[in-house]
NUPA-163578 format. One record per residue (C-alpha): residue in three letters; residue number from 1; x, y, z. Coordinates in nm, 3 decimals. Layout:
% residues N
+-----+-----+---------+---------+---------+
:  aa :   i :      c1 :      c2 :      c3 :
+-----+-----+---------+---------+---------+
: ALA : NUM :       X :       Y :       Z :
...
+-----+-----+---------+---------+---------+
//
This chain:
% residues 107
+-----+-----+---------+---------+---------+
:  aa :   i :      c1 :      c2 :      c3 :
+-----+-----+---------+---------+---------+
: UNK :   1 :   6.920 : -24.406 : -11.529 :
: UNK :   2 :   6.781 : -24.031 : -11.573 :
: UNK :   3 :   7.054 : -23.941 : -11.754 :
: UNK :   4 :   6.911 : -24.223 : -12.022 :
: UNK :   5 :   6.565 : -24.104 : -12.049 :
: UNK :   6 :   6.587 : -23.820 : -12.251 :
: UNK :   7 :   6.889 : -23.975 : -12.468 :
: UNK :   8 :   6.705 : -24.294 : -12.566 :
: UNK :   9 :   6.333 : -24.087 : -12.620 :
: UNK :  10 :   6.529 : -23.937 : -12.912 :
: UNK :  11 :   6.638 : -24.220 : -13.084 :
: UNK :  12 :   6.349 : -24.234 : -13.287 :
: UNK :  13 :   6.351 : -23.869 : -13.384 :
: UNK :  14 :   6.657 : -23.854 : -13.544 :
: UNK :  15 :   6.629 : -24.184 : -13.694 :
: UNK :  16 :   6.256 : -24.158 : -13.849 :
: UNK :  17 :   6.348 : -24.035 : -14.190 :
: UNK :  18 :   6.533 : -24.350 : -14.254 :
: UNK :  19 :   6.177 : -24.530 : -14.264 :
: UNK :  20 :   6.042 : -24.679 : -14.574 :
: UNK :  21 :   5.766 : -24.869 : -14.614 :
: UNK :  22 :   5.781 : -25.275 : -14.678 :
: UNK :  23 :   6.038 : -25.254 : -14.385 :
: UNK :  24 :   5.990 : -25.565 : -14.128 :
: UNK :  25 :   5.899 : -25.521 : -13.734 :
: UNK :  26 :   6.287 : -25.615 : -13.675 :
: UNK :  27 :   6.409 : -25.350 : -13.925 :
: UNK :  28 :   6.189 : -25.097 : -13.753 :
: UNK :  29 :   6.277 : -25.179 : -13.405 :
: UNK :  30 :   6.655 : -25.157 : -13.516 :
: UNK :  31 :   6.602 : -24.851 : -13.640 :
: UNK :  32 :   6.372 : -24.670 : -13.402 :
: UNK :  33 :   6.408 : -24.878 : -13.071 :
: UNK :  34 :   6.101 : -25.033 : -12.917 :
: UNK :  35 :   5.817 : -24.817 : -12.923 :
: UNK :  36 :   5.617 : -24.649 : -12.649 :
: UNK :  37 :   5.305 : -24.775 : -12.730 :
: UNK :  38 :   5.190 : -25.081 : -12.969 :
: UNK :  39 :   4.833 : -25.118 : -13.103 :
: UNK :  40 :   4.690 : -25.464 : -13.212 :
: UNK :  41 :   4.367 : -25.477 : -13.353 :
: UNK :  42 :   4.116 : -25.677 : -13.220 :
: UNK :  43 :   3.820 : -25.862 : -13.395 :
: UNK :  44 :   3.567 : -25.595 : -13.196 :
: UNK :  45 :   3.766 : -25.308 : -13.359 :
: UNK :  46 :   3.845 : -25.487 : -13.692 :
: UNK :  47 :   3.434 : -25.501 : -13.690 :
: UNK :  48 :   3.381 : -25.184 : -13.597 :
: UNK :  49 :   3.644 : -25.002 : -13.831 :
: UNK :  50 :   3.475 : -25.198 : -14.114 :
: UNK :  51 :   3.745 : -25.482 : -14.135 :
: UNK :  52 :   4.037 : -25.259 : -14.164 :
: UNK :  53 :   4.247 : -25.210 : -13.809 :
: UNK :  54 :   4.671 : -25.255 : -13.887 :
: UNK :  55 :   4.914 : -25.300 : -13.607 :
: UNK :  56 :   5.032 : -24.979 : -13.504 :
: UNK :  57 :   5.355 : -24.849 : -13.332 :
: UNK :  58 :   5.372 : -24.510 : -13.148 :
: UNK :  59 :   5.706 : -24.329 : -13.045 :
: UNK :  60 :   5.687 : -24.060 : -12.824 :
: UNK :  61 :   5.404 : -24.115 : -12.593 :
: UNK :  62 :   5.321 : -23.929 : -12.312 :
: UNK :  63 :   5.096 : -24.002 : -12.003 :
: UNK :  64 :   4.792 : -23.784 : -12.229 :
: UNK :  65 :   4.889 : -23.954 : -12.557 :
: UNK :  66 :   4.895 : -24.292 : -12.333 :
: UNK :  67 :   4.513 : -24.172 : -12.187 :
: UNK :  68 :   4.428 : -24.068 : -12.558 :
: UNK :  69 :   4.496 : -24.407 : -12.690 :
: UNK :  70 :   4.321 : -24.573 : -12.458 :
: UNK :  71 :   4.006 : -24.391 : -12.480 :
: UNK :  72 :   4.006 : -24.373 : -12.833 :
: UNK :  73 :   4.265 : -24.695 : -13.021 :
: UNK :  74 :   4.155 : -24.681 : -13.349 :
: UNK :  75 :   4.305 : -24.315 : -13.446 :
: UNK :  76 :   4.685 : -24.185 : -13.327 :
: UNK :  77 :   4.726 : -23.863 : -13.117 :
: UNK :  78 :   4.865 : -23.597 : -13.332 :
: UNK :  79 :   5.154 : -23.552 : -13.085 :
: UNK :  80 :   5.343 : -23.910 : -13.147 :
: UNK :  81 :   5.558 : -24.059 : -13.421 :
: UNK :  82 :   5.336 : -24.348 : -13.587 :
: UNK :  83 :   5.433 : -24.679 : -13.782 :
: UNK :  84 :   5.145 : -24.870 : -13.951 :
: UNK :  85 :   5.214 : -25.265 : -13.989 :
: UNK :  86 :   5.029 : -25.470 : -14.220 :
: UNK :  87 :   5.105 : -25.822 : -14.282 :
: UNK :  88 :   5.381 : -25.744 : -14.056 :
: UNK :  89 :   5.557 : -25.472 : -14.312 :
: UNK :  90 :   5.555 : -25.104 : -14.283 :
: UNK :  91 :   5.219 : -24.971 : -14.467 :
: UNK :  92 :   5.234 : -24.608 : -14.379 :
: UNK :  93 :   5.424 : -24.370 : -14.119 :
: UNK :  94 :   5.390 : -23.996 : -14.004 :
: UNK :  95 :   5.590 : -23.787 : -13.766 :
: UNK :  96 :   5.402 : -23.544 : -13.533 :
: UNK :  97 :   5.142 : -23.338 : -13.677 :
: UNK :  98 :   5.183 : -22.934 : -13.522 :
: UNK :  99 :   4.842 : -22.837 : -13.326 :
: UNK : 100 :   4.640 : -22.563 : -13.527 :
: UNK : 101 :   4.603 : -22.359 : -13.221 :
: UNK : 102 :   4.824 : -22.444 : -12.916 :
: UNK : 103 :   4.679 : -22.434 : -12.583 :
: UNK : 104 :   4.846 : -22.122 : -12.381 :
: UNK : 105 :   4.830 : -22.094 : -12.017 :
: UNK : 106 :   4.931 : -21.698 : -12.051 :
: UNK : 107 :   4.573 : -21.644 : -12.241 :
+-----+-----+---------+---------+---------+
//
């Protein structure tokens, strides 16, 4: 089972530039896998983000990303793959963004 961890976390890395958008849930998931983490907007966040929350998938996640999301759903970390859904097609999609200044413990 170890052995399968780090094999099946980098499914979606090497298969992300085969996104497009208009592509359905099942052609994602054939694609990528099954995500880490999946966002669903509900009708307190739709409110709050002025109407406008998609479905969003997140590849990648970490225990921090994982705490990030939770604390704050409406935005992706910058350290996960994301797929936006709406109406169940892909609207949008981003691969990690590179952090301007990277923590160092030697500093």
């Amino acid at each position: 089972m170890l052995m399968c961890i780090p094999a099946c976390s980098q499914r979606h890395e090497a298969a992300f530039g085969g996104l497009e958008q208009g592509m359905t849930r099942d052609q994602v998931r054939d694609l990528l896998g099954p995500p880490s983490t999946t966002y669903y907007a509900t009708e307190d966040l739709r409110v709050e983000a002025g109407g406008v929350y998609p479905e969003r998938w997140q590849y990648g996640d970490n225990i921090s990303t994982r705490a990030t999301g939770a604390m704050f759903p409406e935005s992706a970390p910058d350290r996960v793959w994301v797929v936006v859904f709406e109406d169940g097609r892909v609207a949008s999609f981003r691969e990690p963004r590179p952090a301007d200044d990277p923590w160092r413990g030697d500093k």
